[in-house]
TORNU-24941 format. One line per 2 residues: number of its first residue (from 1); their letters; for each residue x, y, z of C-alpha. Coordinates in nm, 4 decimals, padded with zeros to 6 digits. Layout:
<pts>
NUM> a> X Y Z ~ ...
</pts>
This chain:
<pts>
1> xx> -03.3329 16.5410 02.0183 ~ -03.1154 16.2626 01.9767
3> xx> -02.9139 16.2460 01.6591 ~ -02.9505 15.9842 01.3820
5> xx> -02.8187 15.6478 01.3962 ~ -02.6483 15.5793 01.0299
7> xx> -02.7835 15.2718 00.9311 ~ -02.6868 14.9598 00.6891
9> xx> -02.6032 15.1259 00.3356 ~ -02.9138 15.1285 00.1370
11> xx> -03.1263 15.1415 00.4131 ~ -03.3354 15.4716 00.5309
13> xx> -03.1638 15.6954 00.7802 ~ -03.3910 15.7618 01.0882
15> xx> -03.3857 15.9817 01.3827 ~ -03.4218 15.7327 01.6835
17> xx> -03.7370 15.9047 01.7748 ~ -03.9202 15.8373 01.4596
19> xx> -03.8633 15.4867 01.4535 ~ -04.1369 15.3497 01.6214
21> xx> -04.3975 15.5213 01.3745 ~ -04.5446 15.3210 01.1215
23> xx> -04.7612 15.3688 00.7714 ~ -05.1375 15.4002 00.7785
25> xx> -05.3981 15.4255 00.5423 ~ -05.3969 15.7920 00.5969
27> xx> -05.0428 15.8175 00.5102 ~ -05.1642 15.7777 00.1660
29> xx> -05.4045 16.0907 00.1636 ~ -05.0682 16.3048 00.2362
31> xx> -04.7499 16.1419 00.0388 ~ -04.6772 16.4022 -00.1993
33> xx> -04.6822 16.1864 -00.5090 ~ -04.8882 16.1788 -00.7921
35> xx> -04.7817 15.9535 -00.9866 ~ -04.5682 15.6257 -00.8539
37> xx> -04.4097 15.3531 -01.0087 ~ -04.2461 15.0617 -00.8163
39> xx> -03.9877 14.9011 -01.0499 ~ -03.9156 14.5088 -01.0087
41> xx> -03.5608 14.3818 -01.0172 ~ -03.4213 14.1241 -01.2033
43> xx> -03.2040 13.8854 -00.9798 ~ -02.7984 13.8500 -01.0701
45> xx> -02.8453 13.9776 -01.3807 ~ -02.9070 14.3151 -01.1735
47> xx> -02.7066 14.2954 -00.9614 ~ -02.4268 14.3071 -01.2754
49> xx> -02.5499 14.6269 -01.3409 ~ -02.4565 14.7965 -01.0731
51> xx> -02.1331 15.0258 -01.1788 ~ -02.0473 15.1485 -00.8255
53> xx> -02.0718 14.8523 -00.5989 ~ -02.3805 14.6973 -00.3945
55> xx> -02.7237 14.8189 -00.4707 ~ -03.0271 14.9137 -00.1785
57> xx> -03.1697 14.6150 -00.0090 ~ -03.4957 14.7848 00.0142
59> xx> -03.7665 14.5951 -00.1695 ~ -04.0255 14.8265 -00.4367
61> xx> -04.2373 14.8269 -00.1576 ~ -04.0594 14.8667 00.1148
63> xx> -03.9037 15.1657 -00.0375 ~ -04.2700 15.3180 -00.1235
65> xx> -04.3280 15.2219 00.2813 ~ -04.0163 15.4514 00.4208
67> xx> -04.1130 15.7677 00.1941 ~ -04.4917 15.6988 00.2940
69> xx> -04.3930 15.6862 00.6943 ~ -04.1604 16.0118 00.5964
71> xx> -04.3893 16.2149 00.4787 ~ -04.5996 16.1527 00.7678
73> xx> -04.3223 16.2501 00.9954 ~ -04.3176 16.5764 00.7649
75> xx> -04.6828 16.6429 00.8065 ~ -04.7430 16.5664 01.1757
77> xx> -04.3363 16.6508 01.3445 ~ -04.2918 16.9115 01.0976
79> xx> -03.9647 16.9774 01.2764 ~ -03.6326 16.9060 01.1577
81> xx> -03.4482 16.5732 01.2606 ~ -03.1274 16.5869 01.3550
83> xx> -02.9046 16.3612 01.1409 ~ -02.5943 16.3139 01.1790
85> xx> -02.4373 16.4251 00.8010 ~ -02.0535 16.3804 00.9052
87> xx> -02.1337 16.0230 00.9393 ~ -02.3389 15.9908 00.6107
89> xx> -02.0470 16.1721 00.4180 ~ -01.7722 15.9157 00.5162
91> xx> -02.0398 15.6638 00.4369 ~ -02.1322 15.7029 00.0886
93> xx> -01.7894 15.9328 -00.0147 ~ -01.6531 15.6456 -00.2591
95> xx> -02.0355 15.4788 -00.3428 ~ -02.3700 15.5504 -00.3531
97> xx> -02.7010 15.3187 -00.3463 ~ -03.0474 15.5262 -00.3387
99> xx> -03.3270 15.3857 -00.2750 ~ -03.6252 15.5635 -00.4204
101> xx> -03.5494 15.8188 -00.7491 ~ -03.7791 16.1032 -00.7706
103> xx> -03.8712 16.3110 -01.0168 ~ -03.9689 16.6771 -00.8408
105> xx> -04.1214 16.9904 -00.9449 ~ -03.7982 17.2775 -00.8931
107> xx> -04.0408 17.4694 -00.6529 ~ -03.8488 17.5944 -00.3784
109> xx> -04.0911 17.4856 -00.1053 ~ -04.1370 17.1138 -00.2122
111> xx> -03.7583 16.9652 -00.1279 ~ -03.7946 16.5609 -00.1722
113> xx> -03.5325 16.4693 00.1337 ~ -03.7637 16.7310 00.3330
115> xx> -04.0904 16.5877 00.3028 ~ -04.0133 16.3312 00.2584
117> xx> -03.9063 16.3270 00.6579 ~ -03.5667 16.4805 00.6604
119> xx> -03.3493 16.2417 00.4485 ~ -02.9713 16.2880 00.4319
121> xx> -02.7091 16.2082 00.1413 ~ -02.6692 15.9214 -00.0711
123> xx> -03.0474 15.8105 00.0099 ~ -03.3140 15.9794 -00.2786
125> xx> -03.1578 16.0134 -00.6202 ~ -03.3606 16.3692 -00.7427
127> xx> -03.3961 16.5054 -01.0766 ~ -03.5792 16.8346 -01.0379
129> xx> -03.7652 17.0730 -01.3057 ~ -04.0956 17.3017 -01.2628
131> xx> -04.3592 17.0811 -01.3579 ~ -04.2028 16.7417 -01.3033
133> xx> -04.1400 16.6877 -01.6185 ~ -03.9622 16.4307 -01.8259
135> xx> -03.7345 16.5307 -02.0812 ~ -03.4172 16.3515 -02.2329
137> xx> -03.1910 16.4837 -01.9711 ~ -03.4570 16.3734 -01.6460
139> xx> -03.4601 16.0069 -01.8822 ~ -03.1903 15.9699 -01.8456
141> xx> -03.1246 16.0324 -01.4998 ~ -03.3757 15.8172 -01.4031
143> xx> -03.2635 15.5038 -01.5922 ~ -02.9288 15.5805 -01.4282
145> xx> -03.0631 15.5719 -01.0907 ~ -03.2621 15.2542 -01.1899
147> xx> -03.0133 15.0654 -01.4288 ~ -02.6852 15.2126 -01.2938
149> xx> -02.7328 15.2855 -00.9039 ~ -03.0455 15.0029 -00.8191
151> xx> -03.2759 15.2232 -00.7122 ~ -03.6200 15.0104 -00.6976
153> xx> -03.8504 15.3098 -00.6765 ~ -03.9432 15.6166 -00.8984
155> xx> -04.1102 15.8473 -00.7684 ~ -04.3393 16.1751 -01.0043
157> xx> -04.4061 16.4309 -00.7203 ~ -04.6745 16.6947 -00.7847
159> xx> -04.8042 16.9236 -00.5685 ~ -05.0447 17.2095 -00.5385
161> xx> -05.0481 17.5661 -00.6350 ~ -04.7472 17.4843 -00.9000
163> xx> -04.6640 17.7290 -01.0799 ~ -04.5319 17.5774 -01.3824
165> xx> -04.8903 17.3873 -01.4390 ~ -05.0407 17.6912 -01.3545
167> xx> -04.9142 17.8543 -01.6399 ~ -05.0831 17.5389 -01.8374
169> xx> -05.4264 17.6505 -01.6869 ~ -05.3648 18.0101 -01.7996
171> xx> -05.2956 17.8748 -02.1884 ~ -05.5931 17.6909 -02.1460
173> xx> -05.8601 17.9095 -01.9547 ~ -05.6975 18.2715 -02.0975
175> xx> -05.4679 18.1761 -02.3867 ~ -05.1776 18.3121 -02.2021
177> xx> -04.8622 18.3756 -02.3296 ~ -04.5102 18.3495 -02.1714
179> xx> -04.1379 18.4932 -02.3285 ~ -03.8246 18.2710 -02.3240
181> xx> -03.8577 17.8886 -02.3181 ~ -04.0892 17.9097 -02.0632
183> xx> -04.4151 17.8264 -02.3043 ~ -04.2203 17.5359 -02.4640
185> xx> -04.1247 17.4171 -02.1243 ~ -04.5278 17.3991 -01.9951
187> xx> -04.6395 17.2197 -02.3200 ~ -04.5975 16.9008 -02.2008
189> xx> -04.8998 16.9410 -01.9352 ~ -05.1464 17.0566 -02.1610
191> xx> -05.3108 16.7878 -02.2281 ~ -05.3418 16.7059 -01.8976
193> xx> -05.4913 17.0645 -01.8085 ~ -05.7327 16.9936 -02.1159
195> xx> -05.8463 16.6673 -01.9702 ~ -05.9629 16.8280 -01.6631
197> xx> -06.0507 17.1816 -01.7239 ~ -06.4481 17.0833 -01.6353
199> xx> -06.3536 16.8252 -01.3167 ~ -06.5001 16.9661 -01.0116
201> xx> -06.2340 17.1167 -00.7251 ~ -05.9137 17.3199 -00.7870
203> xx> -05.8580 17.3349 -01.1794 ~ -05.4642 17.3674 -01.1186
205> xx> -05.4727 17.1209 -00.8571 ~ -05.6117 16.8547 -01.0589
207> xx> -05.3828 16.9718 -01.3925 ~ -05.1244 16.9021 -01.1282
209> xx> -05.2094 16.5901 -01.0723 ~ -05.3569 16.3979 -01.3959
211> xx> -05.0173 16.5181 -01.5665 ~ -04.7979 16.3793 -01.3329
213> xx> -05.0125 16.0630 -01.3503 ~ -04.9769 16.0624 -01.7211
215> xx> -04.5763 16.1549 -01.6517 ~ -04.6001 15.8328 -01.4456
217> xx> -04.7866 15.6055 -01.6803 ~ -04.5214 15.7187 -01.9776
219> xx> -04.2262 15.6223 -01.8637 ~ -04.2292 15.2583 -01.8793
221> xx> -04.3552 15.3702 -02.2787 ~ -04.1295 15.6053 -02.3821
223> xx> -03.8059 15.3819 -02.2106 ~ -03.7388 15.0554 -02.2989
225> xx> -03.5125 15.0424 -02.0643 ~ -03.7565 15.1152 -01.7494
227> xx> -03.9775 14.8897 -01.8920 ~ -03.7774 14.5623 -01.8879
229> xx> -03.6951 14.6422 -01.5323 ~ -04.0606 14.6912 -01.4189
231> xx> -04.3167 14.3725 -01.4190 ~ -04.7006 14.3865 -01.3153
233> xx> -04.6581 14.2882 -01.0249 ~ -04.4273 14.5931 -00.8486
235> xx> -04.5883 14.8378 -01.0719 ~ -04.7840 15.0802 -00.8992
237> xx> -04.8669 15.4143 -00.9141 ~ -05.0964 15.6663 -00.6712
239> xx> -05.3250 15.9761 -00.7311 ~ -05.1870 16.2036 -00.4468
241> xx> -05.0000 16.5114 -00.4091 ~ -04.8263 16.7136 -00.1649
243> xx> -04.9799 17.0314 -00.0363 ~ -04.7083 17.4044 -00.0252
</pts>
């Protein structure tokens, strides 16, 4: 396999043998995201945001387009490309300009630069927690990926059989119990398990899903900032998630 040419800054980085593929309908049945929100930028102003030099040149949508195509790499080449990360190190060692921000459950088997088709550095900015949650801290990261870095893109990931919503069900269906911080941590998707404990299919699956939708429709809510940045037109979000 040939290895990956490093592209212009901001741009995704490719294997050359995946670059022919493009995005079809069915792409959308198998992106791992449940919830997606496309945020608009606002001309010079933004561009006087950035702290850390140029931001991506990847439009909302074009950005949606490249993790779309990715994770149909993922699903249908589920082997590794080769990319070449010595490259990509030199490349973003002083600045950084991500294109898409995601916010990803911490399971261990649902990596964003993975299937997402095999990103390298300085590409995804990635706040991670089980559940794909948003507290103050994951806020905060992702208004400084949008605000700070440019990224045009965020991203809620769910996906199935996740634990952490699974837990939800368990409060719900068996008035479960867990020690720690673990049952303050799974509070958040409780409503959403609520909502669809009678919905036909996989109870946890769906949880999964209408909570990261609702994790998706609350951010533009709970953050001013996110909200002046997004407009109608580049907001968007999906119903999907990935499968483990």
């Amino acid at each position: 396999m040939e290895q990956a040419r490093f592209a212009i800054p901001g741009r995704p980085v490719k294997c050359s043998n995946c670059e022919d593929e493009g995005v079809g309908r069915r792409d959308l049945l198998k992106l791992g995201a449940a919830g997606i929100v496309a945020l608009g930028l606002g001309g010079p102003s933004w561009q006087a945001r950035a702290a850390e030099g140029a931001t991506t040149t990847l439009s909302p949508g074009e950005a949606l387009a490249a993790l779309k195509s990715g994770n149909e790499r993922y699903v249908s080449h589920p082997e590794l490309c080769s990319i070449d990360l010595a490259e990509q190190r030199r490349a973003v060692a002083t600045h950084q300009a991500p294109w898409a921000t995601i916010i990803s459950c911490a399971n261990s088997r649902v990596p964003p630069e993975l299937i997402f088709g095999g990103h390298g550095v300085g590409e995804l900015f990635v706040a991670r927690n089980a559940g794909n949650l948003v507290d103050t801290a994951t806020l905060g990261t992702v208004e400084y990926g949008a605000a700070v870095l440019g990224s045009p893109l965020i991203v809620v990931l769910a996906h199935t059989s996740c634990g952490a919503v699974k837990a939800a069900c368990d409060v719900v269906t068996k008035n479960a119990t867990y020690p720690g911080a673990i049952g303050l941590m799974i509070e958040p998707i409780l409503p959403a398990a609520l909502a669809v404990r009678n919905d036909p299919g996989d109870f946890v699956n769906n949880a999964a899903k209408e909570s990261a939708k609702r994790t998706a429709g609350r951010l533009p809510a709970t953050s001013t900032l996110i909200a002046g940045l997004a407009s109608e037109e580049t907001l968007r979000r999906s119903s999907q998630r990935s499968t483990t």
